[in-house]
Every structure is written in C-alpha cells, then in structure tokens.
N, CA, C and O of each residue as an XYZ file, in Angstrom:
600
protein
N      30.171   -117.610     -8.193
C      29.301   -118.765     -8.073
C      28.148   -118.461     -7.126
O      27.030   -118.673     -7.598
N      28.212   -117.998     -5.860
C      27.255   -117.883     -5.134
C      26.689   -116.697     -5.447
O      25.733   -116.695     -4.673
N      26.630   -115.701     -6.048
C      26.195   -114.548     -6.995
C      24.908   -115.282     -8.074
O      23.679   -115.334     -8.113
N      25.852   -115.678     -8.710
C      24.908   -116.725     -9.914
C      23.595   -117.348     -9.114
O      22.425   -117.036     -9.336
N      24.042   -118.250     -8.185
C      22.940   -118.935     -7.865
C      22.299   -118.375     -6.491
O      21.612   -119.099     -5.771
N      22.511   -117.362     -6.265
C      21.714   -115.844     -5.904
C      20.608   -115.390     -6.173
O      19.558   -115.404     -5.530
N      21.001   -114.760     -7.671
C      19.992   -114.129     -8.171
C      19.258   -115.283     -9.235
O      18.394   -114.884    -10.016
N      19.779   -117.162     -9.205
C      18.837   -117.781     -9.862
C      17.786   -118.235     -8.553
O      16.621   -118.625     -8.633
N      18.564   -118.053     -7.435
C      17.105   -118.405     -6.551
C      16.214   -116.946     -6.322
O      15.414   -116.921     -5.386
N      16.356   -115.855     -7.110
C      15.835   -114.728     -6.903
C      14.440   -115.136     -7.853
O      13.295   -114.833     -7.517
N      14.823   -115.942     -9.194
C      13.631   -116.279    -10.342
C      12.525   -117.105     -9.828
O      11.378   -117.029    -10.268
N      13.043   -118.198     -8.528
C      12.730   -119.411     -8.318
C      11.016   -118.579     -7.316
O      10.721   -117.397     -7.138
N      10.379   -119.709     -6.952
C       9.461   -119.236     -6.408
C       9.642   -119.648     -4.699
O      10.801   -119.976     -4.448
N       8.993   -119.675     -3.868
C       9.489   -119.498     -2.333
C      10.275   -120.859     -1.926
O      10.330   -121.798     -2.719
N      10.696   -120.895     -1.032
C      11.584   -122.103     -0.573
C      10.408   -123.178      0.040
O       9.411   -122.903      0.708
N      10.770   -124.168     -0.316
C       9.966   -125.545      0.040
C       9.972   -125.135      1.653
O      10.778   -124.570      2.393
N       8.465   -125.797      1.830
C       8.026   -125.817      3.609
C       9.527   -126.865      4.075
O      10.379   -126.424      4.847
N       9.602   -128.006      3.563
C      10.384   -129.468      4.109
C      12.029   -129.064      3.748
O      12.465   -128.646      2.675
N      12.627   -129.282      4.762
C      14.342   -128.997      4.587
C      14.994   -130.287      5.246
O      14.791   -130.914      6.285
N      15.824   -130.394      4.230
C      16.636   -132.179      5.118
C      17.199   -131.650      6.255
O      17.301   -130.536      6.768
N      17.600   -133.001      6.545
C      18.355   -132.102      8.110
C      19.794   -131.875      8.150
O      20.346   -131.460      9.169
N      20.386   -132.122      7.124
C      21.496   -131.823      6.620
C      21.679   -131.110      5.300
O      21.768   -132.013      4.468
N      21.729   -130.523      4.995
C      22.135   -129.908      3.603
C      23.490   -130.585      2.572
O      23.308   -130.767      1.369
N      24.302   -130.780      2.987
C      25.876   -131.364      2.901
C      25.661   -132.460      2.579
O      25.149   -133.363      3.240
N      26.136   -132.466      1.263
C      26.421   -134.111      0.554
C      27.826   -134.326     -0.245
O      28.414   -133.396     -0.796
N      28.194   -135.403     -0.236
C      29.718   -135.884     -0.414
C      29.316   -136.002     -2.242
O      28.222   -136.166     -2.783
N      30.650   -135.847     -2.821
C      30.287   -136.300     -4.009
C      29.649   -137.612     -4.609
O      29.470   -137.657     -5.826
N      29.332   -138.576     -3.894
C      28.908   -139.851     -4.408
C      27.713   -139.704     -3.768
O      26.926   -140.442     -4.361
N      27.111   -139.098     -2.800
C      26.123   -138.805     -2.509
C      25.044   -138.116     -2.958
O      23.843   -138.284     -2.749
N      25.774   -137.132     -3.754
C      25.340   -136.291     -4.950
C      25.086   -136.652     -6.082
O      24.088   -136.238     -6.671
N      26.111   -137.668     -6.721
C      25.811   -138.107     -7.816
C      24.452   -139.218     -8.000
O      23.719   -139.556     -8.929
N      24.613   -139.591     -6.375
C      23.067   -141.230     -6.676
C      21.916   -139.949     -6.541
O      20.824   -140.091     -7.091
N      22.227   -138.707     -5.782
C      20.728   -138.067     -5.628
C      20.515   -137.962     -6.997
O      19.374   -138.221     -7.382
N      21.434   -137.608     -7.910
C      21.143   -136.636     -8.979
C      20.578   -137.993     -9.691
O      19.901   -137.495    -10.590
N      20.461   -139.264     -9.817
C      19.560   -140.751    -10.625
C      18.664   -140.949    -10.107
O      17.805   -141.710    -10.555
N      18.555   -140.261     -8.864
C      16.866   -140.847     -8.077
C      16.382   -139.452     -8.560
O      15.402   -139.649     -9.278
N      16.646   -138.173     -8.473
C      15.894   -137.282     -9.450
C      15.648   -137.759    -10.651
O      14.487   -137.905    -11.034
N      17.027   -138.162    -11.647
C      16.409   -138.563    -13.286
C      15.614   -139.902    -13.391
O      15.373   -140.378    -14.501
N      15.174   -140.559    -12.153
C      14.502   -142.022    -12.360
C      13.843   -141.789    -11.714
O      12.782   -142.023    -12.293
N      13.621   -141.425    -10.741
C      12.077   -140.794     -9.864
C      11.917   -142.002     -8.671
O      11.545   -141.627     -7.559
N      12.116   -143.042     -8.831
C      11.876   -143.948     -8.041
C      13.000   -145.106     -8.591
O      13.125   -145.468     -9.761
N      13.766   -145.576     -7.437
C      15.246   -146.571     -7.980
C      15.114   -147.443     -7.120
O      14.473   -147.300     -6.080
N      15.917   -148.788     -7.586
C      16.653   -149.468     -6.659
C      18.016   -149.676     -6.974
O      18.578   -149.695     -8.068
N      18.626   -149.891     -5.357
C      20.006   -150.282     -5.567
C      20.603   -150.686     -6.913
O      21.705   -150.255     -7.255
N      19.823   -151.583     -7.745
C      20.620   -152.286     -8.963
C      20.275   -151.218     -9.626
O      21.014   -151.199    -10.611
N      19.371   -150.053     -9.661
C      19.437   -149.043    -10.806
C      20.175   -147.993    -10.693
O      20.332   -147.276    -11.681
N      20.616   -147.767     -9.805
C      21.589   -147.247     -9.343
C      22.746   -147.510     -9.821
O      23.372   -146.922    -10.702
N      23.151   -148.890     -8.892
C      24.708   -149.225     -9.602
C      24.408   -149.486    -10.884
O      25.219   -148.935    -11.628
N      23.546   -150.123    -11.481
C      23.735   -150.302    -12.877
C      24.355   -149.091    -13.786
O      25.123   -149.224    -14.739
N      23.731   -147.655    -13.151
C      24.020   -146.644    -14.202
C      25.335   -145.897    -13.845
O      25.918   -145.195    -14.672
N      25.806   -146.097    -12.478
C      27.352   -145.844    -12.423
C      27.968   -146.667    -13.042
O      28.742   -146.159    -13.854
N      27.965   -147.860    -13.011
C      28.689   -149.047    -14.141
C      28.928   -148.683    -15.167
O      30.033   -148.866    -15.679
N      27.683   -147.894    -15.911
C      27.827   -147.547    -17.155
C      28.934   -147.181    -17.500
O      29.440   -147.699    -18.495
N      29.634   -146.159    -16.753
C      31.142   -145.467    -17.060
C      32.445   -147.078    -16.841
O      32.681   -147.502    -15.710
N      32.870   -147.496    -17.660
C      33.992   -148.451    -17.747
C      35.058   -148.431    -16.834
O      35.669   -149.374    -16.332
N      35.236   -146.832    -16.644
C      36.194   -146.732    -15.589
C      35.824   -146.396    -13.771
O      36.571   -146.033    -12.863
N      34.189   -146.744    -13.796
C      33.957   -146.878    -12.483
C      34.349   -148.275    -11.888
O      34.655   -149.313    -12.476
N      34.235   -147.952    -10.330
C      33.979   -149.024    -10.029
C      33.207   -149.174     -8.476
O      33.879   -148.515     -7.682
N      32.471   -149.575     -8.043
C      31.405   -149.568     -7.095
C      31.000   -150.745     -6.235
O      31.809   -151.522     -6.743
N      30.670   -151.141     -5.752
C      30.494   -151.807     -4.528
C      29.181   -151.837     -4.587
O      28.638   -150.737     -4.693
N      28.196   -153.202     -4.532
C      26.699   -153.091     -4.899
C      26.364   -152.683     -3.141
O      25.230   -152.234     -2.971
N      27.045   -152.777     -2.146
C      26.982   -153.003     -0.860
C      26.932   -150.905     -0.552
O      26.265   -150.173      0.179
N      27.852   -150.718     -1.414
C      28.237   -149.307     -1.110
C      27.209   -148.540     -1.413
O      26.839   -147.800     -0.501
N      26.438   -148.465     -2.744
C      24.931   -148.144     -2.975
C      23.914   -148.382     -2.243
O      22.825   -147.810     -2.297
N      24.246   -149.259     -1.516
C      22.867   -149.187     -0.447
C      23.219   -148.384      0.967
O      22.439   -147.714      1.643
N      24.527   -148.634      1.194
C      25.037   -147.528      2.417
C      24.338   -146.034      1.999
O      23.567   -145.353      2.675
N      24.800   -145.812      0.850
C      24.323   -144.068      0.699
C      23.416   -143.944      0.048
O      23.602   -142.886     -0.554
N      22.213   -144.485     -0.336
C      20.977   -144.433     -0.040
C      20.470   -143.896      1.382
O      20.023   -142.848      1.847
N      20.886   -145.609      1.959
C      20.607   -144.904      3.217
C      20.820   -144.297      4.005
O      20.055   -144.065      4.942
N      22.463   -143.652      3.784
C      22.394   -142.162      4.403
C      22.040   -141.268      3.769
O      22.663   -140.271      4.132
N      21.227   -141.009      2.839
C      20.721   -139.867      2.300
C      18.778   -140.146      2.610
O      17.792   -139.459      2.343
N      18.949   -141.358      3.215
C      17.278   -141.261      3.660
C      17.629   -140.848      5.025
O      16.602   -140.290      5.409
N      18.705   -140.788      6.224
C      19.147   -140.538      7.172
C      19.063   -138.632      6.991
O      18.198   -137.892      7.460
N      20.223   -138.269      6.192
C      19.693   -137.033      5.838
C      18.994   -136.486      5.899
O      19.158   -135.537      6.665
N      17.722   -136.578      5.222
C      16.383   -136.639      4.999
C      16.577   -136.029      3.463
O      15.890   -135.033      3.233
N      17.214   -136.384      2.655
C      17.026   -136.210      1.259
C      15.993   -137.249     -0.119
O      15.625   -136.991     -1.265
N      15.854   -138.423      0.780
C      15.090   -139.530     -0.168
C      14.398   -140.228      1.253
O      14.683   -140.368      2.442
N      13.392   -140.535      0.382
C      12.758   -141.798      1.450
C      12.742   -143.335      0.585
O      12.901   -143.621     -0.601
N      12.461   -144.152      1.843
C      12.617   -145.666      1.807
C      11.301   -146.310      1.481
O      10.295   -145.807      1.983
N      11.197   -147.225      0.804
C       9.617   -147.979      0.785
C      10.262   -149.482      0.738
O      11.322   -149.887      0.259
N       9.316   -150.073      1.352
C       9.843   -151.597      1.438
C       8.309   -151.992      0.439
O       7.205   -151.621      0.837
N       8.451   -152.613     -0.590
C       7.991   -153.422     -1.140
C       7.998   -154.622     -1.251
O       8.642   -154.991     -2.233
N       7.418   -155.661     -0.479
C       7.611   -157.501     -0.065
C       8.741   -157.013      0.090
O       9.072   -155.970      0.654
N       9.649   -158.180     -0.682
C      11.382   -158.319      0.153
C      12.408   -156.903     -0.885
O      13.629   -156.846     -1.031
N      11.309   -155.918     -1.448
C      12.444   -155.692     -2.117
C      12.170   -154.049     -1.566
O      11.211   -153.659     -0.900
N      13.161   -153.365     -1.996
C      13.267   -151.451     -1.277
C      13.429   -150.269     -2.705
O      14.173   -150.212     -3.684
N      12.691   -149.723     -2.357
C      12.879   -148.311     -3.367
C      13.384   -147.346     -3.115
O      13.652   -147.488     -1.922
N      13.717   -146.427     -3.404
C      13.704   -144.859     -2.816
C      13.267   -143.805     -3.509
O      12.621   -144.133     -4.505
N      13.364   -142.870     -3.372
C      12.290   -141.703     -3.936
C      12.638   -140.069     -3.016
O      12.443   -139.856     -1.819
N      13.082   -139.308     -3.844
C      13.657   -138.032     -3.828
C      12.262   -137.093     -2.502
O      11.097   -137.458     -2.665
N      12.373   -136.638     -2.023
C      11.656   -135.607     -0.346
C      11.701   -134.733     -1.220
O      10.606   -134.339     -1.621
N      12.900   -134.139     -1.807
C      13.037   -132.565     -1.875
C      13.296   -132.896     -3.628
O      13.799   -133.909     -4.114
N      12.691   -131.504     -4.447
C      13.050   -132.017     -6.412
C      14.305   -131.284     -5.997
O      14.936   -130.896     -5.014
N      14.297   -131.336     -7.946
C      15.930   -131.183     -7.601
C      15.832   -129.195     -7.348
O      16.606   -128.571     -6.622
N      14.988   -128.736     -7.949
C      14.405   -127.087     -8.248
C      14.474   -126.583     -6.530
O      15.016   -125.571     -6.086
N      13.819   -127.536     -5.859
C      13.672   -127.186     -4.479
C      15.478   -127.223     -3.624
O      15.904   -126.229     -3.036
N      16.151   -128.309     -3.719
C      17.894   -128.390     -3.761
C      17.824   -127.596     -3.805
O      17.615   -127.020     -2.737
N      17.932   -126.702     -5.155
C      18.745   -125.611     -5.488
C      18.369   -123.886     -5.096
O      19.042   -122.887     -5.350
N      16.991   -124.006     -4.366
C      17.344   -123.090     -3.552
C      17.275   -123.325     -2.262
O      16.972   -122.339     -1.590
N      17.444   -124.242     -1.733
C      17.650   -124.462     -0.670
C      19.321   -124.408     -0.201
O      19.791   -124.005      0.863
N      19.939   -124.900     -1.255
C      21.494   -124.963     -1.018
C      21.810   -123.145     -1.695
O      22.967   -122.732     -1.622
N      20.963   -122.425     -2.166
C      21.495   -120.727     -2.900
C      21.090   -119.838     -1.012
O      21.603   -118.811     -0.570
N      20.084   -120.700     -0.364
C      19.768   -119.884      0.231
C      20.590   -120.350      1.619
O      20.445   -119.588      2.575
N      21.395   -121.468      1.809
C      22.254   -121.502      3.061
C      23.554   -121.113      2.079
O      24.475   -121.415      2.838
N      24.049   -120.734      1.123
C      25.231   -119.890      0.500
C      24.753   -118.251      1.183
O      25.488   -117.535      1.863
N      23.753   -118.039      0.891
C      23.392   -116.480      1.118
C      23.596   -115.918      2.536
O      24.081   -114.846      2.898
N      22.915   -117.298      3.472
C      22.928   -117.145      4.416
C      24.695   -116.787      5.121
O      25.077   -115.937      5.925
N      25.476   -117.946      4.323
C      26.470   -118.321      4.990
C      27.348   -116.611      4.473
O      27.958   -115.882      5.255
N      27.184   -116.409      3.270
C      27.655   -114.798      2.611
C      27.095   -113.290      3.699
O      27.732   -112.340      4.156
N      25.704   -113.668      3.781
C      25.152   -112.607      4.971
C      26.263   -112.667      6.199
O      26.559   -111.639      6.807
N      26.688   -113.589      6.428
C      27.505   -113.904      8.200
C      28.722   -113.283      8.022
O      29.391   -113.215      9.053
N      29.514   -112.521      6.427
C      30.564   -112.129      7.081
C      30.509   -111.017      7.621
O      29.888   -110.224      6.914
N      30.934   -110.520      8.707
C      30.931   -109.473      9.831
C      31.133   -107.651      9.429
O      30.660   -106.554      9.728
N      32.462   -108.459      8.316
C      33.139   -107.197      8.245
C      32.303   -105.966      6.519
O      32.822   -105.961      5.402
N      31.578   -105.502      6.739
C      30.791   -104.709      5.966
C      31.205   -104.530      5.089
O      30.418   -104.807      4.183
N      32.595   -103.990      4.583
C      33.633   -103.159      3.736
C      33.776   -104.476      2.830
O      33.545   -104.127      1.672
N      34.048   -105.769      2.884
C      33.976   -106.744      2.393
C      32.535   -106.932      1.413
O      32.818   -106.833      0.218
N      31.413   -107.122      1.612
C      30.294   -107.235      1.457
C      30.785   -105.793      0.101
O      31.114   -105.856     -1.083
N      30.622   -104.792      0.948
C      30.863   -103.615     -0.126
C      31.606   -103.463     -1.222
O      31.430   -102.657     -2.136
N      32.329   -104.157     -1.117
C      33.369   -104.622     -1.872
C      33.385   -105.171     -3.216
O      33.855   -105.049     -4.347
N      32.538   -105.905     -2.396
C      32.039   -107.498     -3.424
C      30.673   -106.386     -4.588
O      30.583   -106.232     -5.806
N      29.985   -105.939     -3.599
C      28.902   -105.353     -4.482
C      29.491   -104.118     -5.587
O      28.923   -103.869     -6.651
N      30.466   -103.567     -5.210
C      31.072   -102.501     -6.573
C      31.187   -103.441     -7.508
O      30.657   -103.099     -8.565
N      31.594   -104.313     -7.521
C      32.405   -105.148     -8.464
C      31.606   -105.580     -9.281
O      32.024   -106.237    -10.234
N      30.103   -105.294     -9.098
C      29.029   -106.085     -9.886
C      28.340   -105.246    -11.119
O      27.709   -104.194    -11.022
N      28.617   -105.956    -12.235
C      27.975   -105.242    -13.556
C      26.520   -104.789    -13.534
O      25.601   -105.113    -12.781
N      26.555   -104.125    -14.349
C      24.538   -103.598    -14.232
C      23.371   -104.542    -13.776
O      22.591   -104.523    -12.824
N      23.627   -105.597    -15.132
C      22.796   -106.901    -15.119
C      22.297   -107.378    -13.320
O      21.246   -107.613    -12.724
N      24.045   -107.318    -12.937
C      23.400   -108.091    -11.331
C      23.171   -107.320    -10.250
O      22.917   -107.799     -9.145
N      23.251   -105.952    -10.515
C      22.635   -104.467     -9.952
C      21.276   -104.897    -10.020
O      20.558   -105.382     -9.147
N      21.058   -104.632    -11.214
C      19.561   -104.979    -12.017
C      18.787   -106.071    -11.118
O      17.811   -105.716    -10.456
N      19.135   -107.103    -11.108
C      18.377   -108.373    -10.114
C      18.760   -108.476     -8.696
O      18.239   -109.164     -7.818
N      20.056   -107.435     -8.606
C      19.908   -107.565     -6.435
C      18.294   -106.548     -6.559
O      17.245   -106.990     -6.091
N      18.357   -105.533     -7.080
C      17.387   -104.549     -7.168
C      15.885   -104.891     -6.955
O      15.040   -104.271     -6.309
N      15.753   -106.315     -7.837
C      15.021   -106.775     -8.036
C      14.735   -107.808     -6.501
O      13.702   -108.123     -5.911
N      15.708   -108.006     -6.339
C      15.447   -109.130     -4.931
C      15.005   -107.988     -3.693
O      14.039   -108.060     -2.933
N      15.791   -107.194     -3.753
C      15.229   -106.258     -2.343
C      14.566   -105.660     -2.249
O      14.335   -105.252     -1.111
N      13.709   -105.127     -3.463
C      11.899   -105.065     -3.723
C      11.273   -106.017     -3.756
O      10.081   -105.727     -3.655
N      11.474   -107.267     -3.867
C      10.548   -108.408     -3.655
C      10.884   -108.303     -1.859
O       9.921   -108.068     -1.129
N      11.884   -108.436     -1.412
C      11.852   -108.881      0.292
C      11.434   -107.496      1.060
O      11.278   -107.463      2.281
N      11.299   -106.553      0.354
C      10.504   -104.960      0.947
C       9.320   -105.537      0.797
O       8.814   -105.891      1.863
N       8.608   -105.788     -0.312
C       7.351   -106.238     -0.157
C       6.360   -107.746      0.781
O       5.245   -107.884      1.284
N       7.712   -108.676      0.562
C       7.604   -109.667      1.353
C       7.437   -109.127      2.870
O       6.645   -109.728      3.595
N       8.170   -107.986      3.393
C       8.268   -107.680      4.776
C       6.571   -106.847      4.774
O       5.483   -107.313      5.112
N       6.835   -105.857      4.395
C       5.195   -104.976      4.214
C       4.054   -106.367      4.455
O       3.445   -106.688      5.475
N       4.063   -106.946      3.211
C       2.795   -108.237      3.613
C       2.967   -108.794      5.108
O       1.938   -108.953      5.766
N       4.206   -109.098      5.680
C       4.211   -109.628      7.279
C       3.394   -109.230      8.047
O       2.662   -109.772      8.876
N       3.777   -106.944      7.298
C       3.902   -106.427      9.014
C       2.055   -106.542      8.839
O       1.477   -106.548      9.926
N       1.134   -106.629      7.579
C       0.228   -106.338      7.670
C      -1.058   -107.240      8.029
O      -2.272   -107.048      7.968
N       0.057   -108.697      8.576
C      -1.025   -109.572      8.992
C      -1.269   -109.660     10.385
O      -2.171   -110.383     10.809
C-alpha cells in the first residue's frame, strides 16, 4: 500500500504550499471530507442528507455539524457564515490529500532505523517499481542540483 501510493505521488506534481495541521482523520471524518470534495460547497443537511441515503445508516443531524467543525479545526475545510445559515468548502482537493498523506507514509517509512529492513523491502520489488523508484531519485537528484544552484 504505501509502495503504491509512493510511486502515485511520484506522477503527481509538487506538494501543495498549505498543509492542515493535522493529517489524521477518523473514518466519519473521512467520509463527510470525501461529499464536501464531490459537492464542492455543503451544508450540514447535505451532508446528512447523503449519509441517509444508505437505509442502514444512522446519524445525528447534531453529529454532522460536530465534524465539520472539527475538520475546519483541523484545517481540512473552511467555514462561511452566510446570514443565519453556514457552508463549508474543502482548503486542500482531494489530488493535494493524496500526496500529502503518500508523503507523511514516506516520511513515516524513511524513519525506520534499521537499513537491512528498508533493503529488504526493496529486493522484493518487481521491475515496474524499480522502474519508478528510479524514476523518483532522478527527479529528487535533479530537484537537489536546482537548490544547490540558487
């Protein structure tokens, strides 16, 4: 899994300037981000309305607005007050998520200590993902070269 979405943040283009301040989301937290991505802009009732959809949910109109607003706490969505009524609206797309969460996996994969492990892991890898680490550590050779030359 963290292989996969490795070398898909290897395709992606650089990591967003803006990072929430948490990364870590609970599954129900995840699931309302993933309707304010497919609706772009929600409220609470569009929200619960589309968990409802499933017969065998069941939800709390009170509970949808809690994790909203801890995911505007987060810093994953922001808040707009419109007269008496509130929106929200996605900070980060979902393209930007996903390497943002490939690149604290990488990070968290870089931290194990023991080398032989790491080594380990890399025999085990078919051509294909030879092929695109290959590809990532000539892009970050060149990424470094452009640094040293500013």
């Amino acid at each position: 899994m963290i292989l996969f979405e490795l070398l898909e943040l290897s395709q992606m283009a650089s990591l967003p300037d803006y990072r929430p301040k948490q990364l870590s989301l609970g599954p129900l937290e995840a699931e309302i981000l993933r309707i304010v991505w497919e609706l772009e802009t929600v409220t609470v009732k569009d929200v619960h309305d589309r968990i409802l959809t499933d017969p065998d949910r069941e939800l709390a109109y009170t509970s949808v607005t809690t994790v909203l607003n801890r995911l505007v706490k987060k810093g994953w969505l922001a808040c707009n007050k419109q007269n008496r009524s509130f929106t929200w609206t996605a900070i980060v797309s979902q393209s930007e998520a996903k390497a943002l969460q490939a690149m604290e996996q990488l990070n968290q994969f870089l931290a194990v200590t023991n080398p032989d492990i790491v080594a380990a892991f890399a025999d085990s890898l078919d051509q294909a993902s030879c092929d695109q680490l290959d590809a990532i550590a000539q892009r970050l050779k060149a990424a470094r070269q452009k640094r040293e030359e500013r």
